[in-house]
C-alpha positions as CSV (number, residue, x, y, z in Angstrom):
1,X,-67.0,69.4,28.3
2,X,-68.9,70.7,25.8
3,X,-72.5,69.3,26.6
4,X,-73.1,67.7,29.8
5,X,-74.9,64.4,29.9
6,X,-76.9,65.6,32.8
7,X,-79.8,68.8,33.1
8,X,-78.0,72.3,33.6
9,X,-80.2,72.9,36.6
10,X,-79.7,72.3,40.7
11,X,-81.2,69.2,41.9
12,X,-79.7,67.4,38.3
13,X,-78.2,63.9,38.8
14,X,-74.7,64.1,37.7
15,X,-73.9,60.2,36.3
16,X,-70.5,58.8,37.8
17,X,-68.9,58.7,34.3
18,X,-68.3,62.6,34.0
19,X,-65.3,63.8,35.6
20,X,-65.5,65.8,37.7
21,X,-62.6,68.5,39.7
22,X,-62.0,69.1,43.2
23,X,-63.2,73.1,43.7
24,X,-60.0,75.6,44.0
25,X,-59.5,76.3,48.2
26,X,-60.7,79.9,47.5
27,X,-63.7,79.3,46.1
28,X,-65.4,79.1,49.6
29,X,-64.3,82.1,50.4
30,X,-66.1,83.7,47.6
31,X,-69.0,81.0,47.2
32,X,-69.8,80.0,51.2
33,X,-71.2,77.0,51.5
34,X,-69.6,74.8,48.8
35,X,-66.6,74.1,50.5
36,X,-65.1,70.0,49.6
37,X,-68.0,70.1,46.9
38,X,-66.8,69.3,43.1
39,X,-67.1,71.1,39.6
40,X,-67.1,70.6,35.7
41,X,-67.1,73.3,33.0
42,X,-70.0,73.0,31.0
43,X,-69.8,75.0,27.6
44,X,-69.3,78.4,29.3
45,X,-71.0,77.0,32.6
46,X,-69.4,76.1,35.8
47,X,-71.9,73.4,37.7
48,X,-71.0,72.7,41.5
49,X,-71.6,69.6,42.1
50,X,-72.2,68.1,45.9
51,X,-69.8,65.5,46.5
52,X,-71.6,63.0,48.6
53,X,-75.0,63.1,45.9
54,X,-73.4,63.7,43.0
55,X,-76.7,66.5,42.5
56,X,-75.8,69.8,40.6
57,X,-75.6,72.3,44.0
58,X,-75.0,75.7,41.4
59,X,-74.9,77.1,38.2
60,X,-72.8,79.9,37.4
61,X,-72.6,81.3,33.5
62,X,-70.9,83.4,31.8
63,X,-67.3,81.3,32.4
64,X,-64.8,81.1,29.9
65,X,-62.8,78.5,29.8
């Protein structure tokens, strides 16, 4: 997506109408801790989102999609 409907910052609500992606099984590996969380590409932002809250968990820029 190009502009979220939600705040690019951890903490956000992330409403139940944006799709969102399971996270790759090596992401943990490189990212502990977000393991069976979620994700969206945001313009050249990828938002982890926690799957039980829907809450933005991380921000990471600089991803080009």
């Amino acid at each position: 997506m190009e502009r979220p409907n939600f705040e690019l910052m951890i903490g956000a609500a992330v409403a139940k109408q944006t799709p969102l992606a399971d996270l790759p099984p090596e992401v943990p590996k490189v990212l502990s801790g977000f393991s069976g969380d979620k994700y969206v590409i945001a313009g050249d932002e990828l938002v982890i989102v926690d799957q039980h809250s829907r809450r933005v968990a991380a921000v990471i820029g600089g991803i080009k999609s």
